[in-house]
N, C-alpha and C positions, 0 to 999 in steps of 0.2 A: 556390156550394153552401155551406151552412155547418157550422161547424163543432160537430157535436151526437153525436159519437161518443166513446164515453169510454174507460178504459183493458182493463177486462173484457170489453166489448163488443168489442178489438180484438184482447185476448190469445182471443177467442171465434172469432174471424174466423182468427185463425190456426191455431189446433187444430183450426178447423172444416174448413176448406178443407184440412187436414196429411189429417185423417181420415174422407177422406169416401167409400173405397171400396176403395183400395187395399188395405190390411191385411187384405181380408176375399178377395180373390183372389191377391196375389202369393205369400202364403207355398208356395202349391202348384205354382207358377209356377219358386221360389228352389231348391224341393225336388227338383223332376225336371232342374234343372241340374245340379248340387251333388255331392246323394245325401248325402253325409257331413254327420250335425248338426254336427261341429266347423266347416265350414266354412261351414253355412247361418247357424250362430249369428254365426260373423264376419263374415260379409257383412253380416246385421243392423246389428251394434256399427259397423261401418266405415259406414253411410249415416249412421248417426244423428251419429258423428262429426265427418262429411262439413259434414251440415247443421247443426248446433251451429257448425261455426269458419265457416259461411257467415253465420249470423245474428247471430251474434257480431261479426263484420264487418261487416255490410250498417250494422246500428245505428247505426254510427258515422254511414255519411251518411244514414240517417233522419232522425239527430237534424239533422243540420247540413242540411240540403236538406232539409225538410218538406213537397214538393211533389206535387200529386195526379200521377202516371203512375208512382211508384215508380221502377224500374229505367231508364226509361224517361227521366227526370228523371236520375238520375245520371249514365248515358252522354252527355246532351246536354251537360251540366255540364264531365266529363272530356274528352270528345271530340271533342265538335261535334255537328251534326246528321249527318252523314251515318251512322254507327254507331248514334245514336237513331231515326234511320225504320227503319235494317234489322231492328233488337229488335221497333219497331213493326211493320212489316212482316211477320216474321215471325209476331208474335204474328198477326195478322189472318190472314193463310193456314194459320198451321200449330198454331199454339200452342195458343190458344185454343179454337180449333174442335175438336181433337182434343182436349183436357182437357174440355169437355163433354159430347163425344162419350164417351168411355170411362169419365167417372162416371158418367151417364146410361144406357150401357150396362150397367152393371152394377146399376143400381138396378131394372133392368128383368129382367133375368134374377132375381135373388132374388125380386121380385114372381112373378116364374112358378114361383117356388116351391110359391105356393098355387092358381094355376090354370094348365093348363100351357101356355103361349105356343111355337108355332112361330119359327123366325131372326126371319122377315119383321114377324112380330106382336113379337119383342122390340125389333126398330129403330123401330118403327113407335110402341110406349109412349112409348119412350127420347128419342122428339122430342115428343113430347107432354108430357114431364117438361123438356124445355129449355124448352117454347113458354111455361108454367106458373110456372117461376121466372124468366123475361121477365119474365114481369107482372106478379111480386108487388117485383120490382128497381125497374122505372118507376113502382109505387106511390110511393116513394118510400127514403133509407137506414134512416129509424129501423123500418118495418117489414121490412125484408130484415135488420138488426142484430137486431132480436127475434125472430125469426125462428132467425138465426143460434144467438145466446146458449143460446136454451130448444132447438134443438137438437143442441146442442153438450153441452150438459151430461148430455143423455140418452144421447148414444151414447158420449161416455168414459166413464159410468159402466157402461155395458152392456159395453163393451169390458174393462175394468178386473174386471168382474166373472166374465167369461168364462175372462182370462187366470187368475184366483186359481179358480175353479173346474175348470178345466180338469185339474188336479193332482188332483181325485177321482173322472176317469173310468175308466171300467169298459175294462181292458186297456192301462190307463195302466202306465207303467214307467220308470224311470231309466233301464233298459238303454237307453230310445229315446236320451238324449241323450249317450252315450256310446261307444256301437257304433259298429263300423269303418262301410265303404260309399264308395261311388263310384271315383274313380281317382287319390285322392291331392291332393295341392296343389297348384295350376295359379292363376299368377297370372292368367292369362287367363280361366280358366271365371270367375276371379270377378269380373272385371273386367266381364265379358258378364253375368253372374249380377247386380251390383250397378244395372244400368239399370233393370229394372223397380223394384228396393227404394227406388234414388231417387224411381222416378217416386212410390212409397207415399209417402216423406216430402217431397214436394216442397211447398211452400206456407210454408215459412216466409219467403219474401219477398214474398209477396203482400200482408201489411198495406201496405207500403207505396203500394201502389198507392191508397190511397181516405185518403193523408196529409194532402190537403185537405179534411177532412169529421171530421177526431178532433181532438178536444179538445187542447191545450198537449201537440203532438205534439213537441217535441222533446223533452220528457220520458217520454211515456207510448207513442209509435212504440220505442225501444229497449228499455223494460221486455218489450213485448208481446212482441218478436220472439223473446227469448230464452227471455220464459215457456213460448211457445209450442213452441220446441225444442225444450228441456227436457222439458215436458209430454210432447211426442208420441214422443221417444226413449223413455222409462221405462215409458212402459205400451206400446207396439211390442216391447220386450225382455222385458218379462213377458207377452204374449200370445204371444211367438214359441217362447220357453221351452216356456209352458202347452201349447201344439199339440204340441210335439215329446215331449214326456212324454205324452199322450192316444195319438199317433198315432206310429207310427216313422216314418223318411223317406222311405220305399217307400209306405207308404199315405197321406202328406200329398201324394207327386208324382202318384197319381192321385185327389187328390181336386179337383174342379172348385167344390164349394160347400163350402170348408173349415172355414169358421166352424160350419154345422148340420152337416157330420158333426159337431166334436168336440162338438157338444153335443148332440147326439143319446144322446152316449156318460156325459156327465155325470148321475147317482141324482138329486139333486136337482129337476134338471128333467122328469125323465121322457119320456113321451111328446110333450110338449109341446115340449120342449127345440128341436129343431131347430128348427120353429114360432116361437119367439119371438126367436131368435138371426135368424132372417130376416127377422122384423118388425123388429129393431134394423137390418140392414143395409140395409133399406128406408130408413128412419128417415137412416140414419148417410150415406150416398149421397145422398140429397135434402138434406140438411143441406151438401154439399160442394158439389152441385149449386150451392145457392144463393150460396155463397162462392166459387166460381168467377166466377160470373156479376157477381156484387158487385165482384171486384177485376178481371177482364178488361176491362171495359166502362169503367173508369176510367183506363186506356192509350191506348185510339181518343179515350174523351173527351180527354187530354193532348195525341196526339198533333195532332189540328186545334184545339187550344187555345192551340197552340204553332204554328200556321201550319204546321205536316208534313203536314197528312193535310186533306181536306175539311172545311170551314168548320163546315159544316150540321153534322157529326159533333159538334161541341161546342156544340148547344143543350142546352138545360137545362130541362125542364119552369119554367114559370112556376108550374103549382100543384103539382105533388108536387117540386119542387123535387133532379129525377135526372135525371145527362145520357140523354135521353129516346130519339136519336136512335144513342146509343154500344150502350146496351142492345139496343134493336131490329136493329143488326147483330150484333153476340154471337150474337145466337139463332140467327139468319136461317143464320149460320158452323155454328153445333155444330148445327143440324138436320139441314144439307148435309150434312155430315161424317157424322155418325152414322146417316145412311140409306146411306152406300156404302161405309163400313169396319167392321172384327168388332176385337175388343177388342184385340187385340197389337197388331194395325196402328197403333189411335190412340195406345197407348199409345209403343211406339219412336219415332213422329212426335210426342212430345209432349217427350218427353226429351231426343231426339238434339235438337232445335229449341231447347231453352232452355235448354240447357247453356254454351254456348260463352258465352252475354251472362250468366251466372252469372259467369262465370270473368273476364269482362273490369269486372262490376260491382264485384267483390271487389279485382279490382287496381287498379283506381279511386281505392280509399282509398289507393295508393301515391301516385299522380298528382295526388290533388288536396292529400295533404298538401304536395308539391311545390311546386304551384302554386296552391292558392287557401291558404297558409299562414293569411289573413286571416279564415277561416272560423270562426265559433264553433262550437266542439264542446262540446256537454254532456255526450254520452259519446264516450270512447276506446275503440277495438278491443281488448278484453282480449287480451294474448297477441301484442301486435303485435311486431315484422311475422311468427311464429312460425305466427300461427293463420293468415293469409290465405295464408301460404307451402302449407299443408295443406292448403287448400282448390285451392288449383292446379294444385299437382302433381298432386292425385287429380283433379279435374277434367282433366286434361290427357292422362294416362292412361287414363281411361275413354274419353273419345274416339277419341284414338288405335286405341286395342283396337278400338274400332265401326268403325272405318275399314278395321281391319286382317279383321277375321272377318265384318264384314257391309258389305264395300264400295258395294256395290249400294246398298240402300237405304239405308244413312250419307250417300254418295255424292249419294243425289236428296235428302235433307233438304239437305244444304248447297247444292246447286245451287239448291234453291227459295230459301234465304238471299241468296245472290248472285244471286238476279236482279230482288233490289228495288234494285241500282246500279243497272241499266238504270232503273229505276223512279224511283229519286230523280233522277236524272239528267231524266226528262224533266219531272219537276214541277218543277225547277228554273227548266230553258225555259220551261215554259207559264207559271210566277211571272213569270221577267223579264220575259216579254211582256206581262202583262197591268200590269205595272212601268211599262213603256214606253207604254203605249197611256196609259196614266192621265197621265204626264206632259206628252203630246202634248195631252191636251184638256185 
């Protein structure tokens, strides 16, 4: 595939896929956990710091490992394969499909904003909007990057204009972000509070996955990551502000479409206000949509590029020049997915699932300074080893807590993790066999 992606195009891909739906449903999500602003606001500050010392990190083997599967590539790099198929692996069961599933969901439900959609009718959209950015992916990258770009720019500016406006709504008040409420400081509530906010700023490691398709990516994969970060930290903390000054924490925990109420509430928009805050979150969701689809489908491409996963999985259109074959399962997954689960579902299955190969991608950079000492690095981990130490710990803790308050279903995401050993274990067999046959004739 070549390489025809440039540096805005990638820091696009990342803000795009950061922003593509979350922000517009978890705040009310953080709120009815929480209750207290002091505590919703630092749950905020702590994801985006979270992902700022992951991207900060990751950089480093961007730059040094420029290869198309991203995370996927690292692990193989540090590990082996066996720790690379299970990343892979999961992505293709659980990852994947459920980050479709749950931005697609949500692009679906705002659409029924303006005409009103029954459950069945919004799963039912919500695969029709996967099936859609299939095909506009297998067009080929430079249309799914233009795509991206032009909208990406509209929905951070909608976003951006929402959080600064937000501050003139009608029953807006300081008191919201300084009043008592809930039940104090519980490292745990916020530990359990903090997975959804992840799953809002999740994406800032997903440029790497389409490394093989950008431009003099060891230069311009680490700028991206961190513009990106950066980027989607600062206006996430100015919108999260903006809501809690419009709305107190009582009334953002039962609001379900939280972006149109506060703009409902904003003089400037008027009547219209809520109306066009859900044309942006239409907008802002099919924009992430497509940036999921963009960097997931470049994984399964890796993974049977790299002999892990089915052969056929890594063709490559001959004329639109996209792996043709990786796309058409992406869909095929977040269709499944999103016709049999409601939006928490995909989302905790999206989280608990790519958490753990976050944490092992970041410690990486221990392992391979170790051991591939020989690596050229054109960027170093700012902050090393201080930043990736934070990213661990709190990686390590969140899960823990999910293990500890939601066993059960913690419990079946890893169990689905671990049961692609069995899985690599027999593609192993069926390789040496067909190893063997080959050498017999």
């Amino acid at each position: 595939m070549p390489r025809s992606v440039g540096l805005w195009q990638t820091v696009a891909v990342s803000v795009g896929v950061t922003i593509g739906s979350g922000i517009f449903r978890v705040p009310g999500t953080v709120a009815a956990q929480l209750q207290s602003p002091g505590m919703i606001l630092l749950c905020w500050v702590l994801g985006g710091v979270v992902a700022l010392c992951g991207a900060l990190t990751v950089a480093e083997l961007a730059g040094a490992l420029p290869r198309s599967g991203g995370i996927f590539a690292y692990l193989l790099e540090a590990y082996g394969p066996l720790p690379a198929f299970l990343f892979g692996w999961t992505e293709l069961v659980v990852i994947r499909a459920s980050a479709l599933g749950a931005i697609a969901t949500i692009f679906a439900e705002y659409v029924g904003y303006f005409r009103h959609l029954t459950g069945q009718q919004v799963r039912d959209l919500a695969a029709l909007a996967i099936l859609i950015i299939g095909v506009i992916n297998y067009l080929g990258v430079q249309r799914a990057a233009l795509l991206q770009s032009v909208t990406t720019v509209l929905k951070y500016g909608a976003l951006l204009a929402l959080g600064l406006l937000a501050f003139t709504a009608t029953g807006g008040s300081a008191t919201h972000l300084t009043g008592g409420g809930g039940a104090g400081f519980s490292l745990s509530l916020l530990a359990t509070a903090l997975i959804p906010v992840l799953w809002a700023y999740d994406g800032w490691a997903d440029p790497t996955t389409i490394a093989g398709e950008i431009s003099d990516p060891q230069r311009n994969l680490p700028r991206a990551l961190i513009a990106g970060a950066l980027s989607v930290t600062l206006v996430y903390l100015l919108v999260n502000v903006g809501f809690l000054y419009a709305l107190s924490p009582a009334q953002m925990a039962g609001s379900r479409l939280i972006a149109s109420d506060v703009a409902q509430r904003i003089p400037l928009l008027g009547s219209a206000g809520a109306a066009t805050i859900a044309a942006a979150v239409v907008v802002a969701a099919f924009s992430g949509l497509n940036a999921s689809m963009l960097t997931g489908s470049r994984i399964f491409f890796a993974m049977a590029d790299r002999g892990l996963f089915f052969r056929a999985v890594a063709r490559v259109s001959p004329r639109f020049h996209s792996p043709a074959v990786a796309i058409a399962l992406a869909t095929a997954l977040g269709i499944a997915y999103v016709l049999e689960n409601d939006f928490a579902q995909l989302a905790d299955k999206f989280i608990l699932g790519i958490w753990p190969f976050y944490a092992l991608t970041v410690a990486a950079v221990f392992v391979l300074r170790r051991t591939r000492a020989d690596l050229v690095r054109p960027y170093r981990a700012w902050g090393y080893p201080l930043v990736p130490l934070v990213f661990l710990v709190a990686s390590a803790f969140m899960v823990v807590n999910a293990l500890l308050t939601d066993p059960r279903n913690t419990g079946i995401t890893f169990l689905i993790i671990l049961a692609g050993i069995p899985a690599y274990a027999l593609r192993e067999r069926l390789a040496g066999r067909r190893a063997r046959s080959a050498r017999i004739r």
